[in-house]
C-alpha positions as CSV (number, residue, x, y, z in Angstrom):
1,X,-49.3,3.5,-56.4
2,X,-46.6,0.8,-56.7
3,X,-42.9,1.9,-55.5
4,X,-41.5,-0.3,-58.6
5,X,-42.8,-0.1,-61.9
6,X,-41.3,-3.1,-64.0
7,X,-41.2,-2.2,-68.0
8,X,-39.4,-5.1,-69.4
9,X,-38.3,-8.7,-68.2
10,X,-34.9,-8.9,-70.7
11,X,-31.7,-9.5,-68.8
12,X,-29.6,-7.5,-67.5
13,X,-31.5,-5.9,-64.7
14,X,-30.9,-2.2,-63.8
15,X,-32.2,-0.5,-60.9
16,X,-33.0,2.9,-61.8
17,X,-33.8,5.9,-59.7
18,X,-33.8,9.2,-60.9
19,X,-33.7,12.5,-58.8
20,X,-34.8,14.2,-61.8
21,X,-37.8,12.1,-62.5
22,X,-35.8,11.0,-66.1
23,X,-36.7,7.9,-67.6
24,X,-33.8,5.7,-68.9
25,X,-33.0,5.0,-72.7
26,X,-31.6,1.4,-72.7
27,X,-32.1,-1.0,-75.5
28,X,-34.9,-3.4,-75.4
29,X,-33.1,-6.2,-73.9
30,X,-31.9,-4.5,-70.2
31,X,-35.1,-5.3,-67.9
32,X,-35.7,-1.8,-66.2
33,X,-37.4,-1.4,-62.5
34,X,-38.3,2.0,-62.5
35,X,-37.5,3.0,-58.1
36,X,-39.4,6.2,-57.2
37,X,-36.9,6.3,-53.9
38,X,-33.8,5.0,-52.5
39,X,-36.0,3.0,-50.3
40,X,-37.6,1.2,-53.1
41,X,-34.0,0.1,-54.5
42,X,-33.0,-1.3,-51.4
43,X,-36.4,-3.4,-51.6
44,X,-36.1,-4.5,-54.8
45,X,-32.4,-5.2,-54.6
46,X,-33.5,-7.8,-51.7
47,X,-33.0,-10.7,-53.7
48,X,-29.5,-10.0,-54.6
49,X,-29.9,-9.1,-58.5
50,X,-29.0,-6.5,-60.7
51,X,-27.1,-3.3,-60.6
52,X,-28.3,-0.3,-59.3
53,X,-28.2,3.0,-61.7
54,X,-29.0,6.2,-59.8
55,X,-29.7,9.5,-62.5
56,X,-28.8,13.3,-61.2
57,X,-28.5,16.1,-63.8
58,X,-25.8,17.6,-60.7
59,X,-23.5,16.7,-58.1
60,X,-25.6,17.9,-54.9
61,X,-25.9,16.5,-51.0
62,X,-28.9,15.0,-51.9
63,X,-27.5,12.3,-54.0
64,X,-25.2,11.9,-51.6
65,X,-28.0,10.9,-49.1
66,X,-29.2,8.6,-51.3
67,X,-26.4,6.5,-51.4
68,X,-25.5,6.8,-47.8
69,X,-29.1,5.4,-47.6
70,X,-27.9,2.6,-50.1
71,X,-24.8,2.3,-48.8
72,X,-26.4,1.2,-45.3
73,X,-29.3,-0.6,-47.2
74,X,-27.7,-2.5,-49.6
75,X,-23.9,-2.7,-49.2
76,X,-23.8,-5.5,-51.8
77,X,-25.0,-3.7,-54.5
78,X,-23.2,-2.6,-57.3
79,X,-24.1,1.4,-58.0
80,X,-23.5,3.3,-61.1
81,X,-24.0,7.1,-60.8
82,X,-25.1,8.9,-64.1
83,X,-24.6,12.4,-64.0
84,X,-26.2,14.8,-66.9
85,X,-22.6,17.2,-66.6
86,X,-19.1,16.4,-65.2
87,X,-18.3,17.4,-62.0
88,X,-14.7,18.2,-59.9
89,X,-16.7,16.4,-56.6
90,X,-16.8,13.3,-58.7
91,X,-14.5,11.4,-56.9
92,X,-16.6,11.9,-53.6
93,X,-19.0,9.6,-54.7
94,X,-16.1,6.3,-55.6
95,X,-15.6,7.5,-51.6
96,X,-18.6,6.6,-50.9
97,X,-19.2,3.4,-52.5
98,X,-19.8,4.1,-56.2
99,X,-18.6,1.7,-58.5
100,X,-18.7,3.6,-61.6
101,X,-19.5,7.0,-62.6
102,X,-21.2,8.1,-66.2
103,X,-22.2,11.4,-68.1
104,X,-23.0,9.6,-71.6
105,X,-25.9,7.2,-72.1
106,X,-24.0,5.2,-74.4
107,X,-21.4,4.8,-71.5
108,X,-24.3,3.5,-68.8
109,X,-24.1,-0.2,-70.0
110,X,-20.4,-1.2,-69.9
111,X,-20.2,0.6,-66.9
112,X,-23.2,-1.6,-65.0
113,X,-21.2,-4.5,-66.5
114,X,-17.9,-3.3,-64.6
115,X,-19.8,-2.4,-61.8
116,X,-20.9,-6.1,-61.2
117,X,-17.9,-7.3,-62.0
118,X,-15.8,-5.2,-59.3
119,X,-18.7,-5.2,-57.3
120,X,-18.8,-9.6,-57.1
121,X,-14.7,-8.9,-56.8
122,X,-15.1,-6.9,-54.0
123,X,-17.7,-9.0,-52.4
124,X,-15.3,-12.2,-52.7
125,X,-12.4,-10.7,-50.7
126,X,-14.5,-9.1,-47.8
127,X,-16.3,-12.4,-47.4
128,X,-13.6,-13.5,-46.3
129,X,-11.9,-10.6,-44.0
130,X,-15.2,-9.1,-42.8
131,X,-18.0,-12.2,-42.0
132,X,-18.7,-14.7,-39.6
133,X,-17.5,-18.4,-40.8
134,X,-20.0,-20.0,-38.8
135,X,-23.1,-18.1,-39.0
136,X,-22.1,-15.5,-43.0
137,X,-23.1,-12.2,-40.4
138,X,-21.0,-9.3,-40.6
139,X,-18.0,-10.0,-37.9
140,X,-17.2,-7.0,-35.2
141,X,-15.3,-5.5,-38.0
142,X,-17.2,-5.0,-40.2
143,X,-20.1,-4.4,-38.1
144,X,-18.0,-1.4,-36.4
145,X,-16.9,0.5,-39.6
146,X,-21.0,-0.3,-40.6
147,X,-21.9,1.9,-37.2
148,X,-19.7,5.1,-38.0
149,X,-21.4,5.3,-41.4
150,X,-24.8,4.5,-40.0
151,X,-23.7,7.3,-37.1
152,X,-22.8,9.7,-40.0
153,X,-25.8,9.1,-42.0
154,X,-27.8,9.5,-39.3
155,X,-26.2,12.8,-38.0
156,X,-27.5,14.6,-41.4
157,X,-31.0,12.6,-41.7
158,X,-31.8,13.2,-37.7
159,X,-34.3,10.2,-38.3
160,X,-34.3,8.0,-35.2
161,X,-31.8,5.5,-34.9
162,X,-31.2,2.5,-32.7
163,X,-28.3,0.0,-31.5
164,X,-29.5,-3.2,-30.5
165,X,-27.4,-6.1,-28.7
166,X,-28.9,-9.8,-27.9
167,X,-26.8,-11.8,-26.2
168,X,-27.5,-16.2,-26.2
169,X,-27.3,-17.5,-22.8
170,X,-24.9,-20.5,-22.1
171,X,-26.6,-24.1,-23.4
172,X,-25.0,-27.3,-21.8
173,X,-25.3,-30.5,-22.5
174,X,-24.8,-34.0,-20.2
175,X,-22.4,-35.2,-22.4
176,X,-18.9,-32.6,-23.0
177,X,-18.5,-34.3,-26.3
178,X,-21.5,-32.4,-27.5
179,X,-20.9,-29.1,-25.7
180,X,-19.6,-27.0,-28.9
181,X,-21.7,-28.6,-31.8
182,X,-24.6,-27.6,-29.2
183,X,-23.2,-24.3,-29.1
184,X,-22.9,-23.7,-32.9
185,X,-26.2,-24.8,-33.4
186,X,-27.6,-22.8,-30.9
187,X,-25.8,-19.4,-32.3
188,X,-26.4,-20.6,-35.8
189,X,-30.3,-21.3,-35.2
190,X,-30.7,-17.8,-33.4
191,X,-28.7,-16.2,-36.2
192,X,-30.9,-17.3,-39.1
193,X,-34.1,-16.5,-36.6
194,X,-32.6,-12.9,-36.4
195,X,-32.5,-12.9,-40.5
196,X,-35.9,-13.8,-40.4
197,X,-37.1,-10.9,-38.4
198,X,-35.2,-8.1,-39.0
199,X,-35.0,-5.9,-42.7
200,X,-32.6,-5.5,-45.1
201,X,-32.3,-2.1,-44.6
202,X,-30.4,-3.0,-41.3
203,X,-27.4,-4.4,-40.5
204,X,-27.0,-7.5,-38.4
205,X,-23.8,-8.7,-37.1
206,X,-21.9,-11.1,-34.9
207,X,-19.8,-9.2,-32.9
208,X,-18.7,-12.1,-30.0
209,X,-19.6,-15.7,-29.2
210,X,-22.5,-15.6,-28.0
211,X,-23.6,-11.8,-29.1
212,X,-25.2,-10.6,-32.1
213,X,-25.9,-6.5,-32.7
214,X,-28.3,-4.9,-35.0
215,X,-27.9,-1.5,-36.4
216,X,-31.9,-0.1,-37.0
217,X,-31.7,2.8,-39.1
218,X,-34.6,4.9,-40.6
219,X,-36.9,4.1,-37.5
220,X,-40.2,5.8,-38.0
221,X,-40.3,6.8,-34.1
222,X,-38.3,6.7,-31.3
223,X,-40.9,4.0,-29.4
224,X,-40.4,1.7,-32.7
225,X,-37.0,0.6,-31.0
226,X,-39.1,-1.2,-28.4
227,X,-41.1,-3.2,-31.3
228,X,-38.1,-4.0,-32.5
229,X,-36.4,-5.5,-29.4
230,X,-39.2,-7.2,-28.4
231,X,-39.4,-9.0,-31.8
232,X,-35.6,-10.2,-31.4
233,X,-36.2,-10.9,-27.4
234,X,-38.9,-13.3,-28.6
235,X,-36.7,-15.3,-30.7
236,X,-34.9,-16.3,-27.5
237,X,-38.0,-17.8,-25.8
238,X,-38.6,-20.2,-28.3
239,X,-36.4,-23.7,-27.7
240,X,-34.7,-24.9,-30.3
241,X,-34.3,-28.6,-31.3
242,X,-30.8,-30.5,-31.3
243,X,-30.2,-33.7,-32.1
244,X,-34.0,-34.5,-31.2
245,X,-34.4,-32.7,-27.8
246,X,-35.7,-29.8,-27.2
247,X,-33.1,-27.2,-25.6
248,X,-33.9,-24.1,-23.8
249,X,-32.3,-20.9,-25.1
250,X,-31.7,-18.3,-23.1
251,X,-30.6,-14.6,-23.2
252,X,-31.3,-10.3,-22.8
253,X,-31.4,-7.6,-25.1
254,X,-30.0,-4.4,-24.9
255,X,-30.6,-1.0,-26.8
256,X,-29.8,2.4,-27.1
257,X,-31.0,5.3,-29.1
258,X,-28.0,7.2,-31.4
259,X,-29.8,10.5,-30.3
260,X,-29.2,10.4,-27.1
261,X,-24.9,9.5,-27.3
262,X,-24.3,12.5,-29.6
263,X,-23.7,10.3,-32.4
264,X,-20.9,8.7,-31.0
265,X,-20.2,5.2,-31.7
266,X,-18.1,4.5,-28.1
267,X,-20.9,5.6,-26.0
268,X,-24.0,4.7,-28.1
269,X,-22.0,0.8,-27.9
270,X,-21.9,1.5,-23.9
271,X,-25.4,2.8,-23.3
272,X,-26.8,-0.5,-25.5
273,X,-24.2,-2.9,-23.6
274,X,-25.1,-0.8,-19.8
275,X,-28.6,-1.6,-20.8
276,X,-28.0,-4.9,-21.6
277,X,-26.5,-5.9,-18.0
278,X,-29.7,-4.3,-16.6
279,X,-31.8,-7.0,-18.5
280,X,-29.7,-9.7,-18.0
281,X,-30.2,-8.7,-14.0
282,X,-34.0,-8.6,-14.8
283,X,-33.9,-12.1,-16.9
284,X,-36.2,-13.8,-18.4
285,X,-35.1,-13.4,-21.7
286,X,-36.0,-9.8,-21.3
287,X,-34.7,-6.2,-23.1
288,X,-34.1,-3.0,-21.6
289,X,-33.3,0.2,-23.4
290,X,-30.7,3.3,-22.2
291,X,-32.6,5.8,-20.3
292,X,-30.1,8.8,-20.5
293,X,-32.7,10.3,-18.0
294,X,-32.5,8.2,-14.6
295,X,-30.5,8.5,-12.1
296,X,-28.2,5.7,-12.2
297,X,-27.3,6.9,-15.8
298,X,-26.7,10.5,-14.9
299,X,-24.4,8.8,-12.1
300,X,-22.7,6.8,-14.8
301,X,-21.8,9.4,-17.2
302,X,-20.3,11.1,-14.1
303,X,-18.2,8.3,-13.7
304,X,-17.1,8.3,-17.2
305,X,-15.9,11.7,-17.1
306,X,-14.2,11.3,-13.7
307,X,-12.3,8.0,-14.7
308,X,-9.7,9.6,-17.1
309,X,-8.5,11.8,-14.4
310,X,-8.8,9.1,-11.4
311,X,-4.7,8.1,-11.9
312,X,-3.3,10.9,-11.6
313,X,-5.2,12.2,-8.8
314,X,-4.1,8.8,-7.4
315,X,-7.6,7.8,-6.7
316,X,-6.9,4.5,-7.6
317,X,-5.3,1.4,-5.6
318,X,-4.9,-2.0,-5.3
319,X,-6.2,-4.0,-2.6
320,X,-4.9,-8.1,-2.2
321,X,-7.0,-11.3,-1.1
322,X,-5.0,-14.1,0.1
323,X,-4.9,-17.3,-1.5
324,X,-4.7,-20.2,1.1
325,X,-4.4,-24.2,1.1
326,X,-8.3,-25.8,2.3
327,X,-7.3,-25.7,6.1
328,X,-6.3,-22.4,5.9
329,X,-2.7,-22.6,7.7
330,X,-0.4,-22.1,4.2
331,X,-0.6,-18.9,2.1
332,X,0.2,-19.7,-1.6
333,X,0.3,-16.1,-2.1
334,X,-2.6,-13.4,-3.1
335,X,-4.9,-11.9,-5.8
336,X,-4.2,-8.7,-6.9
337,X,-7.7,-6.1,-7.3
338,X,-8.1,-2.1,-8.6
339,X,-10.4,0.0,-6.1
340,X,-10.9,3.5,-6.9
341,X,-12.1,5.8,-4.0
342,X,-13.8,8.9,-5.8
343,X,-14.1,12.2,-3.5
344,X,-17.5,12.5,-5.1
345,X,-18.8,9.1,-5.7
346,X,-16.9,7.2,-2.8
347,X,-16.1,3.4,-3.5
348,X,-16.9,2.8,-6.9
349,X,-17.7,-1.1,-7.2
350,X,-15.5,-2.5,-10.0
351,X,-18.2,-4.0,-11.8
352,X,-18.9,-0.4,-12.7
353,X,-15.5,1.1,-13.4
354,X,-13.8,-1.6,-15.4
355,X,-16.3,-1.8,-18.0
356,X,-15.9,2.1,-18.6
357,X,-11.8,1.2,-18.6
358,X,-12.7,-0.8,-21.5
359,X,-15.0,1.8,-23.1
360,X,-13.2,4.4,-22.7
361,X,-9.9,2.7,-24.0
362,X,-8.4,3.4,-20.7
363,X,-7.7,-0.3,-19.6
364,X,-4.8,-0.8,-21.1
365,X,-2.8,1.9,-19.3
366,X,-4.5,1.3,-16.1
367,X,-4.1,-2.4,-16.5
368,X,-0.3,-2.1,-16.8
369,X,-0.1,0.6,-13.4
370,X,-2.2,-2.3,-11.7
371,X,1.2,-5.3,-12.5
372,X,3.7,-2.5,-11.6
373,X,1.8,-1.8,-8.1
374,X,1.5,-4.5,-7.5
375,X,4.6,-6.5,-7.9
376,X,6.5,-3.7,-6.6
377,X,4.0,-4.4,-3.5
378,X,4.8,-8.2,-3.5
379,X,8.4,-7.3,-4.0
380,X,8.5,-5.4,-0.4
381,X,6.6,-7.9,0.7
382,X,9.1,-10.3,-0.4
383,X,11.9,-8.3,1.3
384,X,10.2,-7.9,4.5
385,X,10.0,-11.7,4.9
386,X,6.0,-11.3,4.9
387,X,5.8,-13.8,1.9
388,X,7.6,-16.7,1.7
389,X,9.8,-17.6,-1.6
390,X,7.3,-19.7,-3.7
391,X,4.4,-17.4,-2.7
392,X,3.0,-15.6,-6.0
393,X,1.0,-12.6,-6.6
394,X,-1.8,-12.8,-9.1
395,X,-3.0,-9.8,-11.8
396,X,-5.9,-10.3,-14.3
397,X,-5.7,-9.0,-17.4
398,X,-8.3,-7.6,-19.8
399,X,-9.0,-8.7,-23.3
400,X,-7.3,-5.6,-24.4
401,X,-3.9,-6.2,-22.6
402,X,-4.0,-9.9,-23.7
403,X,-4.6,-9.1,-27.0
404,X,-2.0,-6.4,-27.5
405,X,0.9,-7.2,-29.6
406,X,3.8,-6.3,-27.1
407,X,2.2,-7.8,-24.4
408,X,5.2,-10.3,-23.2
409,X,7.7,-7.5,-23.6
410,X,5.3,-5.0,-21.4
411,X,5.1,-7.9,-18.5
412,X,8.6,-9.0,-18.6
413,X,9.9,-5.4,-18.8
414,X,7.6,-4.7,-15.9
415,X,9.5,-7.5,-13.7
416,X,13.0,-6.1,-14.6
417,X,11.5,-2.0,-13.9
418,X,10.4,-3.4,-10.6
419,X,13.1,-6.5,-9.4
420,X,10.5,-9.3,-9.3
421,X,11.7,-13.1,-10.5
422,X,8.6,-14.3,-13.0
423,X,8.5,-17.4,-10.4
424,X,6.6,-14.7,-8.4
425,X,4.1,-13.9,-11.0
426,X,0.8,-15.3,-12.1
427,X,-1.5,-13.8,-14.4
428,X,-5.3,-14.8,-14.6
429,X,-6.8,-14.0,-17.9
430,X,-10.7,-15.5,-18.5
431,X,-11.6,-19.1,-20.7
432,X,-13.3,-16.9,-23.6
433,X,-10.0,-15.0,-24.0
434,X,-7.9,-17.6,-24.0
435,X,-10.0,-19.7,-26.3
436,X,-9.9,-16.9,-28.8
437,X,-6.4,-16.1,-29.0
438,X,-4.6,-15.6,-31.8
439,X,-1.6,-17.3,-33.0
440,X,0.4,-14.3,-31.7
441,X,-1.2,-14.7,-28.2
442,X,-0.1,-18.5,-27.9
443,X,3.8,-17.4,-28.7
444,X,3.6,-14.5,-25.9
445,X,2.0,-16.9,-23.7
446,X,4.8,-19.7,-24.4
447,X,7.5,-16.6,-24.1
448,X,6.0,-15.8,-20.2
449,X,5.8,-19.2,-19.4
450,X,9.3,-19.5,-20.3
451,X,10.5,-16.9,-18.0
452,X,8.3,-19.0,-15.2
453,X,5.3,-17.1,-15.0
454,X,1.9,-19.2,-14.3
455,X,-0.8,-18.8,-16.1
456,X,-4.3,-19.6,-14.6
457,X,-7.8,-19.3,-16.0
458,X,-10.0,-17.1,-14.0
459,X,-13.9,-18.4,-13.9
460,X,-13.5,-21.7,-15.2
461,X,-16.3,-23.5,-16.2
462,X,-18.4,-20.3,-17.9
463,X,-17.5,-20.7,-21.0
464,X,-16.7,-23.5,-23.7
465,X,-13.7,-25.1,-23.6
466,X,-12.9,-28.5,-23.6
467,X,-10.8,-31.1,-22.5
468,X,-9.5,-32.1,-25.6
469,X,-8.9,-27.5,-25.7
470,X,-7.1,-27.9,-22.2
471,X,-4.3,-30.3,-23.2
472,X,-3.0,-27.9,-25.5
473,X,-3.4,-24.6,-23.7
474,X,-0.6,-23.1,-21.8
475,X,-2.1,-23.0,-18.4
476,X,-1.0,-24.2,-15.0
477,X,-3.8,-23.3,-12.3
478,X,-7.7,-23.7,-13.0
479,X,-10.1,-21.2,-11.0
480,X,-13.5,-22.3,-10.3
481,X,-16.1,-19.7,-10.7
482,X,-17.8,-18.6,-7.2
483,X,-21.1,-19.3,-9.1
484,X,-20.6,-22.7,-8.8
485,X,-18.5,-22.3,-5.1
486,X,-21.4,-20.3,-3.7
487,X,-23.3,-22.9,-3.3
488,X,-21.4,-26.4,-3.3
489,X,-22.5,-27.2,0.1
490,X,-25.8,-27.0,-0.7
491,X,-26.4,-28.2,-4.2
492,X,-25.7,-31.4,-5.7
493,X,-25.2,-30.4,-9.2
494,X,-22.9,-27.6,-8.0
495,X,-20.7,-30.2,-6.6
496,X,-20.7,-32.5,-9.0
497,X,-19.8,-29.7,-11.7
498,X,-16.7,-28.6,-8.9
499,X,-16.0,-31.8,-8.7
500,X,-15.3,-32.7,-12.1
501,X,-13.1,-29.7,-12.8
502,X,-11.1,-30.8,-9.9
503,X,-10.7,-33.9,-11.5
504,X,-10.2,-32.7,-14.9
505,X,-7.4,-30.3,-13.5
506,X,-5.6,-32.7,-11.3
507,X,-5.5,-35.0,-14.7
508,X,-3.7,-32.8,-16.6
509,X,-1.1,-31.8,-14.2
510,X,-3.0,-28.8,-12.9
511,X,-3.6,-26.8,-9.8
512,X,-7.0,-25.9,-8.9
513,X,-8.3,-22.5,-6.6
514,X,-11.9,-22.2,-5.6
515,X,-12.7,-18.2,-6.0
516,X,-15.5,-16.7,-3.7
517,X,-15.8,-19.1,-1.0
518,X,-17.7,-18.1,2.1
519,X,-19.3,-20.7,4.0
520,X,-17.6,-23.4,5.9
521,X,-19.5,-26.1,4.3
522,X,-18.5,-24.9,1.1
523,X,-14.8,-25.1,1.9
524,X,-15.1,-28.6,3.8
525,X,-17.2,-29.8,0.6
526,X,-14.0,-28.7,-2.0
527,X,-11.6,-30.1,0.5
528,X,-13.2,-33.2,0.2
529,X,-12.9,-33.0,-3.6
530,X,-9.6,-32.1,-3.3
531,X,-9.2,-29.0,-4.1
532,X,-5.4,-27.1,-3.7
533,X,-6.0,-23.5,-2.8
534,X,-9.1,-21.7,-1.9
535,X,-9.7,-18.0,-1.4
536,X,-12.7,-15.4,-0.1
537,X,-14.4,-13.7,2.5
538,X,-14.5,-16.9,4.5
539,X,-10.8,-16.3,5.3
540,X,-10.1,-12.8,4.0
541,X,-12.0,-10.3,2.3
542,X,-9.4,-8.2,-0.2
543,X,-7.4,-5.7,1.8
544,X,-5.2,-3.0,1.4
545,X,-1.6,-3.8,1.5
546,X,-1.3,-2.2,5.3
547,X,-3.5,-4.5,6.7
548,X,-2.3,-7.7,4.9
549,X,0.3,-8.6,8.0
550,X,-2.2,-9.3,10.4
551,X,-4.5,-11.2,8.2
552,X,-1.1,-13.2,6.7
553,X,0.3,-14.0,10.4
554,X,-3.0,-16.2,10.6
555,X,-0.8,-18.8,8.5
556,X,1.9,-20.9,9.4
């Protein structure tokens, strides 16, 4: 038997579904589709027409399943609710997305014309605040306050649920001028692939610049999850044509099951992005899902319990790699890095403990004890006549701290607390975030630039700026990425990339440092290029601050 049953083809259209099994009594002229479930609305809405009318004699929680359901479904949709009696709880169900609410028939079509009218209102002004520009996807926003009431739907259903992140692998072109149009067509192509595959029942988002997430609701098992990533995975091994030629697109998938994070949207977010690192290890334009049940996992959730407590049982401290000119013989001053020594666990590698910082919300104040330590460090260093006067120390800073609105007044308060000139100071903060800073961020950037404190971008030459970007940004050092380092002395492209960021830098006033260098050839080769400073386990691995003197009275 047919889900819809249509009884007349007049306009308006109504959606109808009745708990009650009640058949509407609308004039001739209203095309009906009778819906014998929510999941038949959401079907029919699919097209984007009409206005859906659900009937209940009563108020009761299965209505209000029903337009969770719809809610998740079909967010667009304008939804009348027509009740048989009045009811106190009525206001529960504008809460949850209702438009209008009738107990007369004779009230049921002025209120489906209001409802499309608020509805298309409605629609106008969260275009705007809540979607993509580039690709008309839910942005992160959105697509977070779309998880908690997927996560609260799902809590009363119990029906298997799934999180699912793809990220798109960097595309590069020969020529720079065709670097970001490449990348908008790449993320725009794998966007409207992801449309194609996936239902309207679920909600796909893009929640960063190269990462799109899909909430699956309503799975019919737990091992449909792996259908499902495997259909999105296989949009990333098909090339995609630009401009004539045929690029390669690259990527992983990650996933993770809502039933196994206790329906909480932090930790269901950090078991699909923990299994999304494993498959861009794997790669091959592979996916992985969370495995609450292994191992490595069990040791994770360890660590995100023991992290909250790891300050104040002064687990954690900061260890410093010198950053040296390309003989080695003048330090230009060193790179401040977290370590945390667990009791239990022993060294936990940061790759592993400052993505739970970021989780767990925890980076923020961690990432602020990190500048005090260390320029207080750097300060006695200072003192002792270890550094010299235009040596500076270096702090990264997450997305978090970069993005937060005090952030000037935290650092130069910070340097005040602590008796350190800004000369002394540089922070490193990453292309991406720099490319996607705000208004706000510029003006706190400009303010600590002011007060002399250099800014450099850590692991240039990852992500997508530009040179036409790099004459406007704030920035005084460039940092090549020890992907590209690692292997200069051996391979050509390597050095040619090295090389040309060298040359970009040096054109625009800039300083360069080569990160991760650990081979001799290596450093001779960005010598030759003319790099400035260099700095890895070829001269110094990071220490802790006791052992810096004798690595430091290696320099002049």
């Amino acid at each position: 038997m047919s889900l819809v049953n249509t009884l007349s083809f007049e306009t308006p259209l109504v959606l109808w579904h009745s708990l009650d099994g009640m058949t509407p009594d609308l004039p001739s002229a209203v095309r009906v589709y009778l819906c014998e479930n929510s999941q038949a609305v959401a079907e029919s809405w699919g097209n984007g027409e009409g206005v859906v009318v659900i009937h209940s004699s009563t108020y009761s929680e299965a209505l209000l399943r029903r337009l969770d359901y719809l809610a998740q479904a079909v967010p667009d949709a304008p939804v009348v609710v027509m009740l048989n009696f009045p009811d106190m709880r009525m206001e529960r169900l504008l809460a949850s997305g209702v438009q209008e609410i009738v107990v007369q028939v004779t009230d049921l079509i002025p209120a489906i014309r209001k409802a499309a009218t608020r509805k298309s209102r409605e629609r106008a002004m969260q275009t705007a605040r809540h979607y993509d520009a580039l690709t008309d996807l839910p942005n992160r926003v959105l697509f977070q306050d779309r998880l908690e009431h997927a996560l609260a739907s799902h809590k009363r259903s119990k029906h298997p649920m799934g999180l699912v992140i793809l990220d798109v692998g960097r595309v590069s072109h020969p020529d720079e001028a065709y670097e970001h149009s490449l990348h908008d067509a790449a993320i725009e192509t794998m966007a409207n692939r992801l449309r194609n595959v996936t239902r309207n029942s679920d909600t796909l988002a893009r929640i960063g610049p190269n990462t799109f997430a899909l909430i699956a609701q309503n799975l019919r098992q737990t091992r449909n999850l792996s259908q499902v990533c495997d259909k999105l995975a296989s949009q990333l091994r098909r090339p995609m044509t630009y401009n004539g030629e045929s690029i390669t697109l690259t990527g992983c998938v990650g996933a993770g099951l809502a039933g196994e994070s206790d329906f909480d949207a932090n930790t269901l977010m950090l078991h699909a992005e923990n299994a999304l690192t494993g498959a861009r290890q794997v790669g091959g334009n592979n996916y992985m899902i969370y495995n609450a049940r292994s191992a490595e996992d069990r040791i994770r959730s360890g660590l995100e319990k023991a992290i909250y407590h790891a300050l104040e049982h002064h687990q954690i401290t900061m260890a410093y790699q010198p950053q040296v000119s390309m003989d080695g013989r003048t330090l230009y001053g060193v790179e401040a890095f977290m370590r945390w020594d667990h009791p239990v666990f022993g060294q936990v590698p940061p790759a592993q403990f400052i993505p739970l910082l970021e989780s767990t919300g925890l980076i923020e104040t961690f990432g602020l004890w990190a500048l005090k330590a260390s320029c207080q460090q750097f300060r006695d260093w200072l003192e002792s006549g270890l550094m010299s006067d235009s040596a500076r120390v270096s702090v990264n800073l997450s997305a978090r701290q970069f993005h937060q609105p005090d952030l000037a007044d935290q650092v130069l308060n910070t340097l005040d607390e602590v008796g350190l000139a800004g000369r002394h100071l540089t922070l490193e903060i990453t292309e991406t975030m720099l490319m996607e800073g705000s208004e706000h961020t510029a003006d706190a950037l400009a303010r600590l630039r002011f007060e002399n404190i250099a800014i450099a971008i850590d692991d240039f030459g990852t992500g997508y700026s530009s040179l036409s970007d790099l004459k406007t940004l704030p920035v005084d050092y460039l940092k090549i990425d020890h992907d590209f380092t690692r292997s200069v002395g051996t391979d050509d492209s390597d050095k040619a990339i090295a090389g040309s960021i060298i040359h970009l830098a040096h054109s625009l006033k800039l300083k360069v440092i080569a990160e991760g260098v650990e081979q001799a050839g290596a450093q001779a080769v960005l010598s030759e290029l003319g790099c400035d400073e260099f700095q890895g386990n070829l001269f110094s691995a990071p220490l802790g601050a006791e052992k810096m003197p004798a690595v430091l009275s290696r320099c002049a």
